[in-house]
PyMOL Python script that loads the backbone (N, CA, C, O; Angstrom):
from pymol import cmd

cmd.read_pdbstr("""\
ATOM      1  N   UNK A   1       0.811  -1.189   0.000  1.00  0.00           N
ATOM      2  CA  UNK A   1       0.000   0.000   0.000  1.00  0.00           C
ATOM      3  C   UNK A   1       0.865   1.267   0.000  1.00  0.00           C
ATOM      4  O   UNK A   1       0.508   2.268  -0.621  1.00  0.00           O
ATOM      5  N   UNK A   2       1.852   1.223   0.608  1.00  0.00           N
ATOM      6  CA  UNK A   2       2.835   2.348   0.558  1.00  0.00           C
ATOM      7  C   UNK A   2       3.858   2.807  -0.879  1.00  0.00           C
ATOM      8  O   UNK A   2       4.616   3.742  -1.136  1.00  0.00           O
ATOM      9  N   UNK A   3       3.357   1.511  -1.630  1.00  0.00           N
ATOM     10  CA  UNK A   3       4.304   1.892  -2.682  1.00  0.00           C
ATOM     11  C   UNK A   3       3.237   2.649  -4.181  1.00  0.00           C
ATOM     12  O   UNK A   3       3.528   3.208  -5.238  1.00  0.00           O
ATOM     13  N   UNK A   4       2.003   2.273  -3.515  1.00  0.00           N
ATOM     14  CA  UNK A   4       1.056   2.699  -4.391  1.00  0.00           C
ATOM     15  C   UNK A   4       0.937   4.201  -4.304  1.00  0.00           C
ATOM     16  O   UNK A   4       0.833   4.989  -5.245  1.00  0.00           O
ATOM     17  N   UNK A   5       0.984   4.577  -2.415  1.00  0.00           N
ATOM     18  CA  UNK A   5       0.533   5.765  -2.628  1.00  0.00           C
ATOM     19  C   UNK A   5       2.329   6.733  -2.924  1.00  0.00           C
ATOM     20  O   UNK A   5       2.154   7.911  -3.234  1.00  0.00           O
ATOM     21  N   UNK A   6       3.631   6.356  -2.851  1.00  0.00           N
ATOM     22  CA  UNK A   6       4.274   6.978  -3.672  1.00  0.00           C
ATOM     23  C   UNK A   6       4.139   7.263  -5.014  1.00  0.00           C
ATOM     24  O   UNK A   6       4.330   8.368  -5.522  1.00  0.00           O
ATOM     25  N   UNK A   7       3.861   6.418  -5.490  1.00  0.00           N
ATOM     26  CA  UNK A   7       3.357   6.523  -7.447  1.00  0.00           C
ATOM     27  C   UNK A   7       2.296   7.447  -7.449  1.00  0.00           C
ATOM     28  O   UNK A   7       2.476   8.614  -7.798  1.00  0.00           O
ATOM     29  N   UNK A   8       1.530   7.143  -7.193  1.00  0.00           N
ATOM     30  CA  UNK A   8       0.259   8.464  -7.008  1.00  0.00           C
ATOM     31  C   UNK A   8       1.025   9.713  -6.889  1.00  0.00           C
ATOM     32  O   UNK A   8       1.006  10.635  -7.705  1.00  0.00           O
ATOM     33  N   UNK A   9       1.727   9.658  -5.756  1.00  0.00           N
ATOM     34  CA  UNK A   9       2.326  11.232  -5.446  1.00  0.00           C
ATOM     35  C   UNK A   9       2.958  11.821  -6.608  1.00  0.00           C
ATOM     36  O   UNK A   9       2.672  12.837  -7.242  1.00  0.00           O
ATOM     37  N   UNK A  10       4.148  10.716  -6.795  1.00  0.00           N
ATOM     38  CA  UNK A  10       4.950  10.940  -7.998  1.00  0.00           C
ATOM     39  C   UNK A  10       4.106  11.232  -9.280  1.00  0.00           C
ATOM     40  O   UNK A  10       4.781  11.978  -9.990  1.00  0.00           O
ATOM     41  N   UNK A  11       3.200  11.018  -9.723  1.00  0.00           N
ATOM     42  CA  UNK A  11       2.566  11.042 -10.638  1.00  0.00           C
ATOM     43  C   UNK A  11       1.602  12.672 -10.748  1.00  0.00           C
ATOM     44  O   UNK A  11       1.135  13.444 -11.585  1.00  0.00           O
ATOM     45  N   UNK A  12       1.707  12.520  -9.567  1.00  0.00           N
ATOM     46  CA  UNK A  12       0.464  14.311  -9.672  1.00  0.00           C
ATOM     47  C   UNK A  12       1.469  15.167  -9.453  1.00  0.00           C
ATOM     48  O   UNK A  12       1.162  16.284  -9.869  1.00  0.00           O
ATOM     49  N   UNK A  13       3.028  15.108  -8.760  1.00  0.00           N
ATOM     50  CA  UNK A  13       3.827  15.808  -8.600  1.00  0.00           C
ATOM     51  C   UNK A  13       4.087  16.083 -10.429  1.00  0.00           C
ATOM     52  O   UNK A  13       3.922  17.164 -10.995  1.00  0.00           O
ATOM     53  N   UNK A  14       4.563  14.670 -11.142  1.00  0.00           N
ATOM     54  CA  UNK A  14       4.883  14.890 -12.576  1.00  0.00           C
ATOM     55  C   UNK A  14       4.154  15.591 -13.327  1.00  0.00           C
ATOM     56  O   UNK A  14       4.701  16.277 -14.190  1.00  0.00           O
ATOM     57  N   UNK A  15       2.687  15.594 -13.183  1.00  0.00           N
ATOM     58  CA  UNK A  15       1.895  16.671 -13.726  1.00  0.00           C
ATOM     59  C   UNK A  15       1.483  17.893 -13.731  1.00  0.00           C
ATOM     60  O   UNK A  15       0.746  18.512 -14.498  1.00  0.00           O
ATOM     61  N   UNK A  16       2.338  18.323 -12.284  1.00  0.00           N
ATOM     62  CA  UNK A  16       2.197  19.566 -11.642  1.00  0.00           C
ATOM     63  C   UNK A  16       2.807  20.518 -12.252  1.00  0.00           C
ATOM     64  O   UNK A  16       2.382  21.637 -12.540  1.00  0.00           O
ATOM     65  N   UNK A  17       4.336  19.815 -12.541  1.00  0.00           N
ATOM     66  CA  UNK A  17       5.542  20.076 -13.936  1.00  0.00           C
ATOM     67  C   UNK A  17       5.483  20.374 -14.687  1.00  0.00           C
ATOM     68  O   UNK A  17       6.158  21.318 -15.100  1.00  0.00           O
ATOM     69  N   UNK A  18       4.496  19.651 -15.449  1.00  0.00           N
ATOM     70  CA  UNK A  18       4.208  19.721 -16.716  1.00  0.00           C
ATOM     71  C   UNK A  18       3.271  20.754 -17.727  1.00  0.00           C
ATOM     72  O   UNK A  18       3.348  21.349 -18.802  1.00  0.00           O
ATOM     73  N   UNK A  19       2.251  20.500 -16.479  1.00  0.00           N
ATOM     74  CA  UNK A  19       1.279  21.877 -16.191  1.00  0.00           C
ATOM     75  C   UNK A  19       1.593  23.428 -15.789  1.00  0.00           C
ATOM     76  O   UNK A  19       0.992  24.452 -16.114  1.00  0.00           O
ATOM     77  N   UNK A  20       2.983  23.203 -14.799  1.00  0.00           N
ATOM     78  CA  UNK A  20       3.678  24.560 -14.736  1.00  0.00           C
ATOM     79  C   UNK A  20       4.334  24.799 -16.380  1.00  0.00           C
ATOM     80  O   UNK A  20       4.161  25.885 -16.933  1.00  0.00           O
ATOM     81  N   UNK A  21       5.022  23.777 -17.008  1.00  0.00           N
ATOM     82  CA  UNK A  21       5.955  24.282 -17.958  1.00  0.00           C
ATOM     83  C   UNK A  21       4.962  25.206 -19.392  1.00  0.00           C
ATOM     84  O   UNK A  21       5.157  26.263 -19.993  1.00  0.00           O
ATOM     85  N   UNK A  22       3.876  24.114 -19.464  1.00  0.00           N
ATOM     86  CA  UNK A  22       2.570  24.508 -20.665  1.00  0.00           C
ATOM     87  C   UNK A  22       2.533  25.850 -20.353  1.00  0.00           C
ATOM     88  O   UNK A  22       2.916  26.681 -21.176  1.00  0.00           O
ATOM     89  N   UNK A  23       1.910  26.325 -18.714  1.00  0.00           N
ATOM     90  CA  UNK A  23       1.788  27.682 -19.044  1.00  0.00           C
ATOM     91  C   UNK A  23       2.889  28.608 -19.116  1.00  0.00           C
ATOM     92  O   UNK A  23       2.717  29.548 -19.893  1.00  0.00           O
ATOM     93  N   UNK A  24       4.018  28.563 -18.466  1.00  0.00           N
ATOM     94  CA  UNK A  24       5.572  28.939 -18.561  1.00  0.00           C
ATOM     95  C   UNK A  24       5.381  29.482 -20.133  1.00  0.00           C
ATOM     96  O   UNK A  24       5.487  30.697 -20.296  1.00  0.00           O
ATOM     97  N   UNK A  25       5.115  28.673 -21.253  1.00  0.00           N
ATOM     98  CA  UNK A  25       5.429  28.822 -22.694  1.00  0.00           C
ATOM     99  C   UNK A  25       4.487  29.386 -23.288  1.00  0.00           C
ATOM    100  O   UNK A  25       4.612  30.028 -24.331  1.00  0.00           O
ATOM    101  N   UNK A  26       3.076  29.132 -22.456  1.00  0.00           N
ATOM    102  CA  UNK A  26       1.862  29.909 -23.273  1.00  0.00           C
ATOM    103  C   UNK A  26       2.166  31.150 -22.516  1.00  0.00           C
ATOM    104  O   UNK A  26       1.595  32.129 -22.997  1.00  0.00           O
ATOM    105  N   UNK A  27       2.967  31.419 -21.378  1.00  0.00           N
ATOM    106  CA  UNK A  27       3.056  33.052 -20.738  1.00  0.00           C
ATOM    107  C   UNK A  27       3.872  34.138 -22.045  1.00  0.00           C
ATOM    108  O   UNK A  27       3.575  35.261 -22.449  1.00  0.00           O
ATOM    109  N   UNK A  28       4.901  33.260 -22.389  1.00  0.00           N
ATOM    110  CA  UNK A  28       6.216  33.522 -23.266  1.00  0.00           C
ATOM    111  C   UNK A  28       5.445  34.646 -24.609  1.00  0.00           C
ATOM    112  O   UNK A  28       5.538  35.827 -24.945  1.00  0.00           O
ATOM    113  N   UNK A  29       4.430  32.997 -25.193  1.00  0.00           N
ATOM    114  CA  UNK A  29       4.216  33.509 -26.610  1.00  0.00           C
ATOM    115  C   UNK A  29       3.296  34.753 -26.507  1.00  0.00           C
ATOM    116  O   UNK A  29       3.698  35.807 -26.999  1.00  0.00           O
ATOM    117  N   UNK A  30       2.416  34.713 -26.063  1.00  0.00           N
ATOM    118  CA  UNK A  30       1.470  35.297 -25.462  1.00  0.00           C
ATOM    119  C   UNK A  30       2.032  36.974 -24.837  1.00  0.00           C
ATOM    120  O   UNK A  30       1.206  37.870 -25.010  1.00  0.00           O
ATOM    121  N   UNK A  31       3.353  37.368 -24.156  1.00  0.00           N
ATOM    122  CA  UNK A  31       4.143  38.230 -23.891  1.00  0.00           C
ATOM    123  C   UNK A  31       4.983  38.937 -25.264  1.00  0.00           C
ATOM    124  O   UNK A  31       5.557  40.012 -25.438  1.00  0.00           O
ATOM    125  N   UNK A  32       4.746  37.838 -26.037  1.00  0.00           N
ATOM    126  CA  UNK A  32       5.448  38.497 -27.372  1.00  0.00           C
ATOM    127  C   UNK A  32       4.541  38.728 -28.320  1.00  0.00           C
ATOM    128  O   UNK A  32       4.896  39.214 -29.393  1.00  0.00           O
ATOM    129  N   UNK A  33       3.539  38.486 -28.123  1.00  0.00           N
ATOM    130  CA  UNK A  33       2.762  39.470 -29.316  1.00  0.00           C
ATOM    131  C   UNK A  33       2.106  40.991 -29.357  1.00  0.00           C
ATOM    132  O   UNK A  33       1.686  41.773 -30.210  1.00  0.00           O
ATOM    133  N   UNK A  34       2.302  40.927 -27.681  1.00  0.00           N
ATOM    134  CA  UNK A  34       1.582  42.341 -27.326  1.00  0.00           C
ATOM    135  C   UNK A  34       3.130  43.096 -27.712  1.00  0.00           C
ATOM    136  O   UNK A  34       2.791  44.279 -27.671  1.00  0.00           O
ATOM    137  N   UNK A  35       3.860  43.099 -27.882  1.00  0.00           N
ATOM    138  CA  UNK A  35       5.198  43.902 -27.850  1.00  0.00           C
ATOM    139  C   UNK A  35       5.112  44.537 -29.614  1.00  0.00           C
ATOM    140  O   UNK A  35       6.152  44.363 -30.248  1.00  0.00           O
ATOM    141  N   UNK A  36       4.222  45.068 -30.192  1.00  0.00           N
ATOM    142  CA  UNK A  36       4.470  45.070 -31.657  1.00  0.00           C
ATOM    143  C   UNK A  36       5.092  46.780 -31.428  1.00  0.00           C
ATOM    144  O   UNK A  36       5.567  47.267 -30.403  1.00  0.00           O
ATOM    145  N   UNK A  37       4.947  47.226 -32.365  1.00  0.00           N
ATOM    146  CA  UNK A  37       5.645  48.633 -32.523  1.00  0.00           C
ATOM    147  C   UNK A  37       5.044  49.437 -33.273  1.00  0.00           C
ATOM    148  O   UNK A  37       4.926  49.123 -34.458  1.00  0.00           O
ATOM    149  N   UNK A  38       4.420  50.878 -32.731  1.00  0.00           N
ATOM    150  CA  UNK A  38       3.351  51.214 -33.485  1.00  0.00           C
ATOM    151  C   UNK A  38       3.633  51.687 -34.640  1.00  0.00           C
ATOM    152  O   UNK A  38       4.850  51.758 -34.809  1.00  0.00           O
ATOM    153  N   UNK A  39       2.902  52.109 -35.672  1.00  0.00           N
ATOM    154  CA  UNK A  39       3.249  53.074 -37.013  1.00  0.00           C
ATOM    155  C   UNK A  39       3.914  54.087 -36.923  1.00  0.00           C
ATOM    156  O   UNK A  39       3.528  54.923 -36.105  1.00  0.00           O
ATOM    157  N   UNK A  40       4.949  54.324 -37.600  1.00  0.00           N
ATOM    158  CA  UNK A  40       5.315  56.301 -37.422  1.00  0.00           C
ATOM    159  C   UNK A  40       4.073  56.735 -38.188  1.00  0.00           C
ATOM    160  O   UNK A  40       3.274  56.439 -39.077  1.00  0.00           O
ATOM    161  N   UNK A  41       4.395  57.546 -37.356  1.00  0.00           N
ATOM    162  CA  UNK A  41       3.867  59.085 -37.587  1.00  0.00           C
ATOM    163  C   UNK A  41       3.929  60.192 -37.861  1.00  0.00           C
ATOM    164  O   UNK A  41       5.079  60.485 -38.187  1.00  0.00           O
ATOM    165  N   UNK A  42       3.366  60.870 -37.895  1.00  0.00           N
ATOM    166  CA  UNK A  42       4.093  62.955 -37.851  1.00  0.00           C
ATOM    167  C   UNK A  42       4.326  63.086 -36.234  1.00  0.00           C
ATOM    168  O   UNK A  42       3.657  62.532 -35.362  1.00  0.00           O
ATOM    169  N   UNK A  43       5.225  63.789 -36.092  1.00  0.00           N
ATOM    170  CA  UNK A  43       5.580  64.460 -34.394  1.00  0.00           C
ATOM    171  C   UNK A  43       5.368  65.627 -34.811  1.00  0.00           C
ATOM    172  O   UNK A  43       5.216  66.113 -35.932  1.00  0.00           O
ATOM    173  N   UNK A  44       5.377  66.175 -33.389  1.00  0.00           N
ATOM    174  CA  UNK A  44       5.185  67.624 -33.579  1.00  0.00           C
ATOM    175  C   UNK A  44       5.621  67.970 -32.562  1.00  0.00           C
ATOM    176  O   UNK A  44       4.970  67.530 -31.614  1.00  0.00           O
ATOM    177  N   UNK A  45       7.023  68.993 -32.114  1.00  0.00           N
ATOM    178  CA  UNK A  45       7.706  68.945 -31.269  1.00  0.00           C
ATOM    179  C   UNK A  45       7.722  70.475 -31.018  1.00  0.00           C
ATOM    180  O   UNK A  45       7.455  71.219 -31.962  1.00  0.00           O
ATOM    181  N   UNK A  46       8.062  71.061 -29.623  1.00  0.00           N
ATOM    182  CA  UNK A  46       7.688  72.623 -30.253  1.00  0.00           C
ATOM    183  C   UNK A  46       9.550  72.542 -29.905  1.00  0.00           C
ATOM    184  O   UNK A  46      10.256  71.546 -30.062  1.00  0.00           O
ATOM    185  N   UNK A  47       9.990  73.904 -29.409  1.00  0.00           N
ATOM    186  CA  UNK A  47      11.460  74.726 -29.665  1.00  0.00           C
ATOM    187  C   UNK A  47      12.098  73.707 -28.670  1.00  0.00           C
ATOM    188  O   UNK A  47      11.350  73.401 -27.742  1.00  0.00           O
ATOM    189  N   UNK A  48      13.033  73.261 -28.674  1.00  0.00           N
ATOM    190  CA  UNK A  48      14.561  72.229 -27.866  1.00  0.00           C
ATOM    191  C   UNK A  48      14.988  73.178 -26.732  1.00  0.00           C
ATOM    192  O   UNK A  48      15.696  74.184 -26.781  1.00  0.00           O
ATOM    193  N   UNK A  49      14.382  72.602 -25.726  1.00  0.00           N
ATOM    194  CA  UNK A  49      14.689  73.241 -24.209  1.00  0.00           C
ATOM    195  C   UNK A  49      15.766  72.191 -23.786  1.00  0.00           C
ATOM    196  O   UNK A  49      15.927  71.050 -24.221  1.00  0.00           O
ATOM    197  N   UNK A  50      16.775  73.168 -22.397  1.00  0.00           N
ATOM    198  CA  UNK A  50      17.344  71.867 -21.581  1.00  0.00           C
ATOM    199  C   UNK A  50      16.773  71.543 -20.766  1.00  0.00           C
ATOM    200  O   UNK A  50      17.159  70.485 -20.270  1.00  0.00           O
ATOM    201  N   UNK A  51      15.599  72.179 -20.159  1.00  0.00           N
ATOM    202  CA  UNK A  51      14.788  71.714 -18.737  1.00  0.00           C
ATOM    203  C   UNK A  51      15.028  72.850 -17.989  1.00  0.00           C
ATOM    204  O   UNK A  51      14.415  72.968 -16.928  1.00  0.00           O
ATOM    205  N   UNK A  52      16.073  74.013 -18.460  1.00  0.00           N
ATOM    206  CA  UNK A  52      16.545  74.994 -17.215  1.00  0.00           C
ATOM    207  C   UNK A  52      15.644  76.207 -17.367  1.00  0.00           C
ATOM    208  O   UNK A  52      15.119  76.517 -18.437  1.00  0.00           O
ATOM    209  N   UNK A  53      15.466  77.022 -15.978  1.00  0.00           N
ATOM    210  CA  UNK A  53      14.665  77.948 -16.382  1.00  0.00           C
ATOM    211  C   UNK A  53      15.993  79.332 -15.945  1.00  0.00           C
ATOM    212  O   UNK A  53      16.967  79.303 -15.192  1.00  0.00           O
ATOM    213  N   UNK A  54      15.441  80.374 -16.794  1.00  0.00           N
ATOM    214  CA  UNK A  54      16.911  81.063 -16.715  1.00  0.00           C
ATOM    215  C   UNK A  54      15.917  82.510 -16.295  1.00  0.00           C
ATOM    216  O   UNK A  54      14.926  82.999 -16.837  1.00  0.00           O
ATOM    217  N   UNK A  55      16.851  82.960 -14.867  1.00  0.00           N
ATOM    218  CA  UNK A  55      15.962  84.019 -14.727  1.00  0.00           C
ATOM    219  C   UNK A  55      16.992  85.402 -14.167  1.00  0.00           C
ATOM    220  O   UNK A  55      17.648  85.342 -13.128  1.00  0.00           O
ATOM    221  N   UNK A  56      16.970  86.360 -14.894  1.00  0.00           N
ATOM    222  CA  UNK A  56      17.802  87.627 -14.854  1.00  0.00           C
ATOM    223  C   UNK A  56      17.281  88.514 -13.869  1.00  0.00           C
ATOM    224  O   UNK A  56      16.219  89.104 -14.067  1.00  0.00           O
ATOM    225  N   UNK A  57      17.871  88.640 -12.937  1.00  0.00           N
ATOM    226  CA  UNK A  57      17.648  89.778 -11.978  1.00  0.00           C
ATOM    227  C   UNK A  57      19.627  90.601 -11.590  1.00  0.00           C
ATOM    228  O   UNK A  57      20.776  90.305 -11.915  1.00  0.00           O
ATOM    229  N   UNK A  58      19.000  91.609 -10.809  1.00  0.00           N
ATOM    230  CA  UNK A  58      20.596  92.482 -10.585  1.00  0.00           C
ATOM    231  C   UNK A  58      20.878  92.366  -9.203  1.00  0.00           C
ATOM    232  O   UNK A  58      20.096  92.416  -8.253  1.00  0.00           O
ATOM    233  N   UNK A  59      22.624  92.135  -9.232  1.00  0.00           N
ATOM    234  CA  UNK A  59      22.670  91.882  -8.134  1.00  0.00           C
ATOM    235  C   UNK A  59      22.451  92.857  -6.827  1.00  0.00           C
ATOM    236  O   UNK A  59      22.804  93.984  -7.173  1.00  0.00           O
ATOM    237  N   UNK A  60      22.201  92.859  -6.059  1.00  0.00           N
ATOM    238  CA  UNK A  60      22.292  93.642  -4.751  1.00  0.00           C
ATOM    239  C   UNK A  60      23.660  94.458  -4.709  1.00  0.00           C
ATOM    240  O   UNK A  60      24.703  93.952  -5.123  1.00  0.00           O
ATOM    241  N   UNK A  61      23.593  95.908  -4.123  1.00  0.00           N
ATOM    242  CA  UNK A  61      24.590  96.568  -4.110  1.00  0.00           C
ATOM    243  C   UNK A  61      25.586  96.116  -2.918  1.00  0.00           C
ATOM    244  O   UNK A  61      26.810  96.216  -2.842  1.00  0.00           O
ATOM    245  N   UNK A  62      24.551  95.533  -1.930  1.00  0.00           N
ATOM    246  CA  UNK A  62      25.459  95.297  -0.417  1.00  0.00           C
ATOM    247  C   UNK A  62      24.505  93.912   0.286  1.00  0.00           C
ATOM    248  O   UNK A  62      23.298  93.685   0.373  1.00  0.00           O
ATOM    249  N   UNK A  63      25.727  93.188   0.701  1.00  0.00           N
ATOM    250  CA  UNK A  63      25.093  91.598   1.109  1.00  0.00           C
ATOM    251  C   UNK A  63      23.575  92.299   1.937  1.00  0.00           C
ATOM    252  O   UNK A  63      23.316  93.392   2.441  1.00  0.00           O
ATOM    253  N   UNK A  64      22.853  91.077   1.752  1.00  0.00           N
ATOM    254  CA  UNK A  64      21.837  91.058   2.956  1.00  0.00           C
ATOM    255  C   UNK A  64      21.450  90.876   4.090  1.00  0.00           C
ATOM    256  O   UNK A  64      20.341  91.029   4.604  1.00  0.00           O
ATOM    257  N   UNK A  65      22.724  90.425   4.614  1.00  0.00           N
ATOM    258  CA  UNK A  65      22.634  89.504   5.639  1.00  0.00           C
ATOM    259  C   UNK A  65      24.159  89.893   6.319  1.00  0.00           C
ATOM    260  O   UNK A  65      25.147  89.656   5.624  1.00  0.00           O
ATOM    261  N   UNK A  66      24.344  90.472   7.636  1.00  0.00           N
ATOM    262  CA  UNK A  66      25.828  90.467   7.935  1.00  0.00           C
ATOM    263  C   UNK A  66      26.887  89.090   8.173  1.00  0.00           C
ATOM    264  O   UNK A  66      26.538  87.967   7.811  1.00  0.00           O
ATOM    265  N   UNK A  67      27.441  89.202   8.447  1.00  0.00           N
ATOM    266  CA  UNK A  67      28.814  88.203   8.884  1.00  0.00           C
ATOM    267  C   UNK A  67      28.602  88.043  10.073  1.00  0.00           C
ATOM    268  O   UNK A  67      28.775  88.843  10.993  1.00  0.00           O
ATOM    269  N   UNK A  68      27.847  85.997  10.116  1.00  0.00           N
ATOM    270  CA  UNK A  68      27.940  85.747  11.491  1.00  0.00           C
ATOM    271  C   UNK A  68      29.110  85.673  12.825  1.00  0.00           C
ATOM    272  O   UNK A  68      30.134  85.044  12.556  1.00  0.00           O
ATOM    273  N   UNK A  69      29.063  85.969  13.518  1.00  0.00           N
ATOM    274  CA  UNK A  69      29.878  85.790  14.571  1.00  0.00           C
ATOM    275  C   UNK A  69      29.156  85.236  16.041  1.00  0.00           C
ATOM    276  O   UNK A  69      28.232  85.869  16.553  1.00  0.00           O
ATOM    277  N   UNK A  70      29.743  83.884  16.687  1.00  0.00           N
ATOM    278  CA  UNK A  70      29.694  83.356  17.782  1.00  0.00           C
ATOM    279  C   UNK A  70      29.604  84.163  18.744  1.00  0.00           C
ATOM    280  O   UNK A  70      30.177  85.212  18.448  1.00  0.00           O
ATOM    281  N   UNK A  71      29.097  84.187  19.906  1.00  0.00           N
ATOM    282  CA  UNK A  71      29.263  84.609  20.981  1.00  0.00           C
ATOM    283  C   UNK A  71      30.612  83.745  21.734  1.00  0.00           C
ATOM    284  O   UNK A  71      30.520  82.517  21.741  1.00  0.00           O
ATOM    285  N   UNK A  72      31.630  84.273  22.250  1.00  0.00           N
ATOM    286  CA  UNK A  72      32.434  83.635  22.847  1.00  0.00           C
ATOM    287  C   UNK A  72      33.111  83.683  24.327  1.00  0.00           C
ATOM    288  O   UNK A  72      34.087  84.324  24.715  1.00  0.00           O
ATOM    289  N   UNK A  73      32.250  82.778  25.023  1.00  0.00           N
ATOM    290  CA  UNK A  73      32.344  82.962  26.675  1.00  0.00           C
ATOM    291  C   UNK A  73      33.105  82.699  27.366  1.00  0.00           C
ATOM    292  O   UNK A  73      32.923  82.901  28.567  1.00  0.00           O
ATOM    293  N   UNK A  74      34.778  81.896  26.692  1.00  0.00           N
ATOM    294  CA  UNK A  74      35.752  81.688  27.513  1.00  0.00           C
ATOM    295  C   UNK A  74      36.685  82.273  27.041  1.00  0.00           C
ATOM    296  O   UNK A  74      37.076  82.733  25.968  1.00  0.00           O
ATOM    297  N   UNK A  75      37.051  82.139  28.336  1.00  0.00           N
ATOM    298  CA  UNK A  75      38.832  82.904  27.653  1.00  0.00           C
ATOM    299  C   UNK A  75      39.644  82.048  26.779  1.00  0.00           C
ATOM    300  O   UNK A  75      39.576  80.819  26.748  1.00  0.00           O
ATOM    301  N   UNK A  76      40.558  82.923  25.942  1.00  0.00           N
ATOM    302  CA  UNK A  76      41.544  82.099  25.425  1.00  0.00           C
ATOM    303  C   UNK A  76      42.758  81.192  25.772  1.00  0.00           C
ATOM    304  O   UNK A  76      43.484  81.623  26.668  1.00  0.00           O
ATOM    305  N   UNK A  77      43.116  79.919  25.163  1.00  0.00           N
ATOM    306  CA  UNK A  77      44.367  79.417  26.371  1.00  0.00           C
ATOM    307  C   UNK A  77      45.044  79.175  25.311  1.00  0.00           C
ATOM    308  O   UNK A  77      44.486  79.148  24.213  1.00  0.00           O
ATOM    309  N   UNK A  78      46.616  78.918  25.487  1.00  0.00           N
ATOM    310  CA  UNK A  78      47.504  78.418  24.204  1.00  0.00           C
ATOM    311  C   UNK A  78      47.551  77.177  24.917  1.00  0.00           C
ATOM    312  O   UNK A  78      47.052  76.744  25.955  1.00  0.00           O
ATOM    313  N   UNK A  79      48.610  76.580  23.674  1.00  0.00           N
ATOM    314  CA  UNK A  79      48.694  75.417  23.679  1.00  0.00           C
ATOM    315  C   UNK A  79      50.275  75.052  23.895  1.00  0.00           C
ATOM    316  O   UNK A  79      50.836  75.599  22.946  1.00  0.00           O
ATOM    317  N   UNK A  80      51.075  74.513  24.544  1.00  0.00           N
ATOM    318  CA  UNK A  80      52.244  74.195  24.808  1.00  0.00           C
ATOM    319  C   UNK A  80      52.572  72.995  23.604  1.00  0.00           C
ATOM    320  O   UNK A  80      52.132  71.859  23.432  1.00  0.00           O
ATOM    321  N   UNK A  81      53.646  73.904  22.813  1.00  0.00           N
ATOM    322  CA  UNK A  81      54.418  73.215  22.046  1.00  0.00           C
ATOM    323  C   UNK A  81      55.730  72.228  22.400  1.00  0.00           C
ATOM    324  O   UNK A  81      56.305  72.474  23.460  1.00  0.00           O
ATOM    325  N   UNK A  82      56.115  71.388  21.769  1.00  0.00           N
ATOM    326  CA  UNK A  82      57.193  70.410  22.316  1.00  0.00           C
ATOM    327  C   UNK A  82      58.416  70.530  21.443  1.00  0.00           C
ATOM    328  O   UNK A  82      58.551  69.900  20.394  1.00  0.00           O
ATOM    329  N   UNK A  83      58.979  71.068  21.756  1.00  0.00           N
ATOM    330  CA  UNK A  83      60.473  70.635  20.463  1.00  0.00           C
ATOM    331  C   UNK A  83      61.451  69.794  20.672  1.00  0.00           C
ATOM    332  O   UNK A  83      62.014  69.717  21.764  1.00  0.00           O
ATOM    333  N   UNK A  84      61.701  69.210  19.847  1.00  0.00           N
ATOM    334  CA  UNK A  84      62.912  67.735  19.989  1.00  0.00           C
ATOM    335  C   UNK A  84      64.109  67.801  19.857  1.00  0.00           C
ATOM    336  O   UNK A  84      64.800  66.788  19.969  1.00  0.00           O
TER     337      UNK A  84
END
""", "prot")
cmd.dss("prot")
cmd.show_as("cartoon", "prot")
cmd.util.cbc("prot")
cmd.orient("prot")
């Protein structure tokens, strides 16, 4: 009885295969016919931009903004150099 129900297995497993591969190939052909390439045509394209937009203004006579500076709450210390 045990060798029957391996064959069985084996057998619906083999068809499982087989049944995957059929549609595997009907996916294929089926993927290649929708791929056709349409007719030319007329285009109609307007003037060749780069994407940039270009915009002219003048510069400012004097920055806008001053020169940051830190607040600085400690004193200064040097640093002891070593010579050899």
């Amino acid at each position: 009885m045990n060798s029957k129900l391996k064959l069985r297995s084996a057998t619906i497993g083999a068809g499982a295969i087989l049944a995957m591969g059929g549609l595997a190939v009907a996916g294929l052909s089926s993927a290649q016919d929708e791929t056709e390439v349409p007719p030319p045509g007329p285009v109609t394209t307007s003037e060749i931009t780069t994407g940039e937009n270009i915009t002219q203004t003048v510069a400012p006579e004097a920055p806008e903004t001053t020169a940051a500076t830190p607040p600085i709450t400690t004193e200064p210390t040097t640093v002891a150099t070593v010579t050899p």
